[in-house]
MARLUMZA-139150 format. One record per residue: residue number from 1; y, z, x of N, C-alpha, C in turn. Coordinates in steps of 0.02 Angstrom, whole numbers, m for minus. Each point is the difference from the previous one (the first is absolute). Layout:
<rs>
 resi    nyy    nzz    nxx   cayy   cazz   caxx    cyy    czz    cxx
  NUM      Y      Z      X      Y      Z      X      Y      Z      X
...
</rs>
This chain:
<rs>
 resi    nyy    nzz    nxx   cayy   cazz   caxx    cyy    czz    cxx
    1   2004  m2271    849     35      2    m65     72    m22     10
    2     17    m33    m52     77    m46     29     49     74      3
    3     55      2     m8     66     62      3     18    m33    m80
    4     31     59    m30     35    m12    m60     79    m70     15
    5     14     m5    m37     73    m42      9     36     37    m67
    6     66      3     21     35     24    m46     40    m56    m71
    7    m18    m66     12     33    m40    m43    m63    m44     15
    8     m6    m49    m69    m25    m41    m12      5    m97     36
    9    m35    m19     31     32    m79     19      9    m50    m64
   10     45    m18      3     36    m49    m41    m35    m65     m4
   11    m28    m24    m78    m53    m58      9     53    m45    m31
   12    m21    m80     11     56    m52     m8    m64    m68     m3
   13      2    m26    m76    m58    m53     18     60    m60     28
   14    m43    m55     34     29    m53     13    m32    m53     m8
   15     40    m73    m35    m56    m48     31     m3    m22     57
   16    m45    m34     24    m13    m37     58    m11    m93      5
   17     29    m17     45    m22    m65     m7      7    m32     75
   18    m33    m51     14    m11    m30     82     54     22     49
   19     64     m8    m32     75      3     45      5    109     m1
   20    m37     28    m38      4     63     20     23     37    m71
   21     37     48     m5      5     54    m47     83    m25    m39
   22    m27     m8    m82     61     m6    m28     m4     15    m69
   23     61     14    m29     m7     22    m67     m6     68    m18
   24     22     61     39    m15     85    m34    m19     14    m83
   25    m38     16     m7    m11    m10    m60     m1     87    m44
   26    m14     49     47     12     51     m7      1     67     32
   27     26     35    m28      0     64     66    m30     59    m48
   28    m48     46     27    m28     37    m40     m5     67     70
   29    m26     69    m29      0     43     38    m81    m12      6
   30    m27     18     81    m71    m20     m4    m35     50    m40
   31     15     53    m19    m64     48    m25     50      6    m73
   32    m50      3    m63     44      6    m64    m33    m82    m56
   33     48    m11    m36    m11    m59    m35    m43    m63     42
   34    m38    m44    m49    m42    m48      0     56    m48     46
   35     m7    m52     50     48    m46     21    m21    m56    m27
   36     56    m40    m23     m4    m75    m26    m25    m44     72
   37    m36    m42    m19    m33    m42     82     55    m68    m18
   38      5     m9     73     52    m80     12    m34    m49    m28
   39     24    m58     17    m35    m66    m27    m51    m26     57
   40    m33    m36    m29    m52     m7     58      0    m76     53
   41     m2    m17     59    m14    m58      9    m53    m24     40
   42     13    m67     30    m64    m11     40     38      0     73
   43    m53     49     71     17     m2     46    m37    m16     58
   44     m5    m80     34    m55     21     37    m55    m16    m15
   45      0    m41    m66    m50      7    m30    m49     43    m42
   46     41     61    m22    m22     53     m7     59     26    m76
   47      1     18    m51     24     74    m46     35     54     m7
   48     54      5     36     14     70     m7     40     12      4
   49     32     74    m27     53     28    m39     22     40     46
   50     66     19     20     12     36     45     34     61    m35
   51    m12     66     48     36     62    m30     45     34     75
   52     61     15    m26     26     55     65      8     50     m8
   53     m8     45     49     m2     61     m2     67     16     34
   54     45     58      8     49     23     22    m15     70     28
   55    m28      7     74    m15     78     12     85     16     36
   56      1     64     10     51     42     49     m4     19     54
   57    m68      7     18    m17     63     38    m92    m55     23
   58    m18     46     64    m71    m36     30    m45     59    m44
   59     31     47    m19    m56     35    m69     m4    m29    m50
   60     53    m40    m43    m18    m32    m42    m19    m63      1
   61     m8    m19     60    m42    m71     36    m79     m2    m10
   62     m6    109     30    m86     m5     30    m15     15    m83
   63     47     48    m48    m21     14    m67    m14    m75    m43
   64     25    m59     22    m27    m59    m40    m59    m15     31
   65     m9     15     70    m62    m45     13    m55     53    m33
   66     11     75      2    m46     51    m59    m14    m27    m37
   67     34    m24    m63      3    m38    m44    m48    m43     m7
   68    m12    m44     68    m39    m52    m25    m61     33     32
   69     m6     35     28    m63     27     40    m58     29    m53
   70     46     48    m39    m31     23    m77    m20    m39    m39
   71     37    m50    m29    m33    m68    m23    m49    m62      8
   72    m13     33     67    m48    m73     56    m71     m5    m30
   73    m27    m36    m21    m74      9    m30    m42    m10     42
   74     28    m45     79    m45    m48     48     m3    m54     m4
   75     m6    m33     59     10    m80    m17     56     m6     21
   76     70     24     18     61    m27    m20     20     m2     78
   77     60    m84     10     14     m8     73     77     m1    m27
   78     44     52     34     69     22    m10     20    m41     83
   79     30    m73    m13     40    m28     53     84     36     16
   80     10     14     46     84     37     m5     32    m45     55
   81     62    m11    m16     43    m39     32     57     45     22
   82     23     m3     46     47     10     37     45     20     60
   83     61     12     10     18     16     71    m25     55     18
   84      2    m15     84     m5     78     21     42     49     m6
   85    m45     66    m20     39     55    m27     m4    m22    m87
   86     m7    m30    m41     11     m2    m60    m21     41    m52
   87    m66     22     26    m33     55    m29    m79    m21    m33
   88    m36    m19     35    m71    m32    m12    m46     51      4
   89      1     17     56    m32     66     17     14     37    m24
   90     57     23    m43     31     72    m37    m62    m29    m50
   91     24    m54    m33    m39     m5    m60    m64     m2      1
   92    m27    m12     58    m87     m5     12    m17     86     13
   93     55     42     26    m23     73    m11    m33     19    m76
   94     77    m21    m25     m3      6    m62    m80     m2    m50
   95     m6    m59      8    m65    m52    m12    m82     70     19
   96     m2     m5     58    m37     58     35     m7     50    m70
   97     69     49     17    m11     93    m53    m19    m45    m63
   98     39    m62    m45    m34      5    m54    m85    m13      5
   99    m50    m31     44    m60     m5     m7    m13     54     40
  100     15     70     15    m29     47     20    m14     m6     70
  101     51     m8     40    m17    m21     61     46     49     32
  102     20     28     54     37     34     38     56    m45     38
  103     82    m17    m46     32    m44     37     14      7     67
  104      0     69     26     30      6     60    m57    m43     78
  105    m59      3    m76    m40    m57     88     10    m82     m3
  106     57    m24    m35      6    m65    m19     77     14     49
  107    m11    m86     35     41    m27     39    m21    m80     21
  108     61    m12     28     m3    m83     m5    m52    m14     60
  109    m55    m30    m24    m54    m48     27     26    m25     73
  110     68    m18     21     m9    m78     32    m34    m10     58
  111    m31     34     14    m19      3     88    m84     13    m28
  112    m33      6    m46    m70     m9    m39    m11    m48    m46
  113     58    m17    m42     m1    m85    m58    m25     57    m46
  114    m62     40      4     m8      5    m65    m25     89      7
  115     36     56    m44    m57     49    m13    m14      8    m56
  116    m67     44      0    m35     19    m68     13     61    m24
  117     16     28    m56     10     86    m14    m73      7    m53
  118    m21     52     12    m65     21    m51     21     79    m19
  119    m16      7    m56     m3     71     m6     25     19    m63
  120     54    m55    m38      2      2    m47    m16    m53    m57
  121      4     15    m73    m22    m33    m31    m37    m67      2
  122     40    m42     32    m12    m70     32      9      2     62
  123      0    m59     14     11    m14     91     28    m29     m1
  124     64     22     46     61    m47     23      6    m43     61
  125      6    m63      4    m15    m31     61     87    m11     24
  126     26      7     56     68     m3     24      5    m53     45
  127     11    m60    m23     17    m64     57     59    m12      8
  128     24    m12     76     62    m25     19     m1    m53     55
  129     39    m67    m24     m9    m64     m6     69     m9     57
  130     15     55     20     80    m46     36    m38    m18     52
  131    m49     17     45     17      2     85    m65    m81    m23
  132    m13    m25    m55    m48    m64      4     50    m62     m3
  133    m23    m57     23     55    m58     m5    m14    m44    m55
  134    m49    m16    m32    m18    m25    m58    m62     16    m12
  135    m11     75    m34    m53     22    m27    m16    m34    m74
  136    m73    m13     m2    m47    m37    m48    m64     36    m50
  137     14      9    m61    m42     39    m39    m64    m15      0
  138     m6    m40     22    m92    m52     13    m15     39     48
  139     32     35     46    m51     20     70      0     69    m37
  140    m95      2     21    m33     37     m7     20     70     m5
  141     22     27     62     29     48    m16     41     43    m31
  142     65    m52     m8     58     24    m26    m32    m15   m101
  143    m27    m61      8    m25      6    m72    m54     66    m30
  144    m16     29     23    m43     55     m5     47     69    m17
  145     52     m5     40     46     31     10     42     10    m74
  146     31    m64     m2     38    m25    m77    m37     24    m64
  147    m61    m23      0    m45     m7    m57    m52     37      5
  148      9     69      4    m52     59    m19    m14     17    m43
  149    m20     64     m8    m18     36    m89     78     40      5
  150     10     21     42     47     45    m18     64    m27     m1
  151     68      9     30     48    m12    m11     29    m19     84
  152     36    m64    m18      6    m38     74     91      0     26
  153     43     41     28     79     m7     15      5    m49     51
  154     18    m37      3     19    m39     50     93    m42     26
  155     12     50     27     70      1     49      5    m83     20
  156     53    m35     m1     45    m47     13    m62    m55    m20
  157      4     19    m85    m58    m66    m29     m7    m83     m6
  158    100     m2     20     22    m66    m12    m15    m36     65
  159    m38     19     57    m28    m36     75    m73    m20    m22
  160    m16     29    m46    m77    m36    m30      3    m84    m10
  161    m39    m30     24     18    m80    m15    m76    m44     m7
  162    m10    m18    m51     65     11    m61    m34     58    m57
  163     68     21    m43      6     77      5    m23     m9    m81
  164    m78     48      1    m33     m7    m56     43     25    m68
  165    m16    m49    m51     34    m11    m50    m43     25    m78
  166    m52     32     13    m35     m4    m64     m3     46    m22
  167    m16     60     39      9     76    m21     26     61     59
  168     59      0    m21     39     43     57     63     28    m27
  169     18     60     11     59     25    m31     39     m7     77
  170     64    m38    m18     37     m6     60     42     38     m9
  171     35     34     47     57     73     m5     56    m16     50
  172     40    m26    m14     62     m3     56     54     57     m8
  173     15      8     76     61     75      6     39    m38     20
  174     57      6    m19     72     m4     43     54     38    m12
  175     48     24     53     48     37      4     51      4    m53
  176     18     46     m7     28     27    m57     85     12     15
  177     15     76      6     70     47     21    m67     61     45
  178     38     m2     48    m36     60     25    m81     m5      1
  179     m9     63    m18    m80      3    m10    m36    m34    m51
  180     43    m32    m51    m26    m34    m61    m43    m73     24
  181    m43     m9    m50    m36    m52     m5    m20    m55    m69
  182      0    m53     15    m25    m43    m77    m52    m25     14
  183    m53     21    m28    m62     m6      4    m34    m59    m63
  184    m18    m45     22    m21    m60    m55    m45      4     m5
  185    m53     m5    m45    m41    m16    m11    m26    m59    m51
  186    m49    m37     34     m8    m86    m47    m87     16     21
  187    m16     12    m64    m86    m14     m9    m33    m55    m23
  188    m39      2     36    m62    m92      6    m49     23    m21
  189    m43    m13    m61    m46      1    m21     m6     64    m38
  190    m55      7    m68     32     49    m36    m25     60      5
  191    m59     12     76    m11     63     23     85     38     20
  192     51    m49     18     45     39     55     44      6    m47
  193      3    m40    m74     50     19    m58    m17     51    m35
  194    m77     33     10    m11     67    m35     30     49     41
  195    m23    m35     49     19     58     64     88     29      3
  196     35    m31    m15     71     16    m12     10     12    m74
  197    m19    m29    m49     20     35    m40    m31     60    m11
  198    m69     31     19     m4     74      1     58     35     43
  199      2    m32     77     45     54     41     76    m22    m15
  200      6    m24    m31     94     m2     19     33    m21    m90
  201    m40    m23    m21     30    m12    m85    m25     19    m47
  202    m52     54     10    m32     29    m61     67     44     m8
</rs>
């Protein structure tokens, strides 16, 4: 079960476009009022609208990935981007308590590529992509991996090559002040646009 947080993360839609993130378009508190969505473009070949999140704290990191864990129907591949230490794994705890999973047995993959959690609601598959040199969604395995029934995290998604574009909620962390984080989110396809607007903009 995630820990309470004492303040809410700060949501901020943005657009997106090839050269990266521009235009703030708004700042909203994440829990409370409906959020206005950014403008949309094409990326990649691909749709999508980006949203940021503003946590404080690695509780209100693992309490967003809750968020989406509660909302997960199955089906869904959450790509996350970023440095080490950024907070991937906070948020894949996160991810875990909301589908009923016990976060404290979630930790970073890299020395396995991939684990499985069972026990709650869905099944969480946990892949981590750093220690591969150009990992490929066609091999067998790792595609099995990605594209289950249940729900697929996969740590440093941007080494995927080339890095599937059709249905994937991509999640980038980067450093903030301190313990803070801005957490993006840009959904591909309109399983991963339900998927956020239940967990983060309803």
């Amino acid at each position: 079960m995630a820990r309470r947080v004492t303040r809410s993360p700060r949501v901020r839609a943005r657009s997106v476009s090839s050269r990266g993130i521009s235009s703030p378009s708004s700042r909203r508190h994440w829990r409370g009022s409906r959020r206005q969505a950014g403008p949309r473009h094409r990326v990649g070949g691909a749709t999508v609208r980006a949203t940021e999140v503003a946590t404080a704290s690695p509780e209100e990191t693992e309490a967003l990935g809750a968020a989406l864990g509660r909302a997960a129907r199955g089906g869904e591949l959450l790509g996350l981007v970023g440095e080490l230490g950024a907070g991937k794994t906070c948020l894949v705890r996160g991810l875990a308590a909301g589908l009923g999973i016990d976060p404290a047995h979630v930790h970073s993959p890299s020395f396995t590529i991939a684990t499985e959690y069972r026990g709650g609601r869905l099944p969480l598959t946990h892949v981590d992509l750093y220690r591969l040199a150009r990992p490929d969604d066609e091999e067998p395995l790792l595609r099995d991996a990605l594209y289950g029934a249940g729900v697929a995290a996969v740590e440093w998604f941007d080494r995927l090559a080339p890095v599937p574009d059709d249905e994937v909620l991509l999640i980038t962390l980067r450093f903030t002040t301190g313990e803070g984080r801005a957490i993006e989110f840009a959904p591909r396809g309109e399983r991963h646009r339900a998927l956020l607007e239940r967990a983060v903009l309803a």
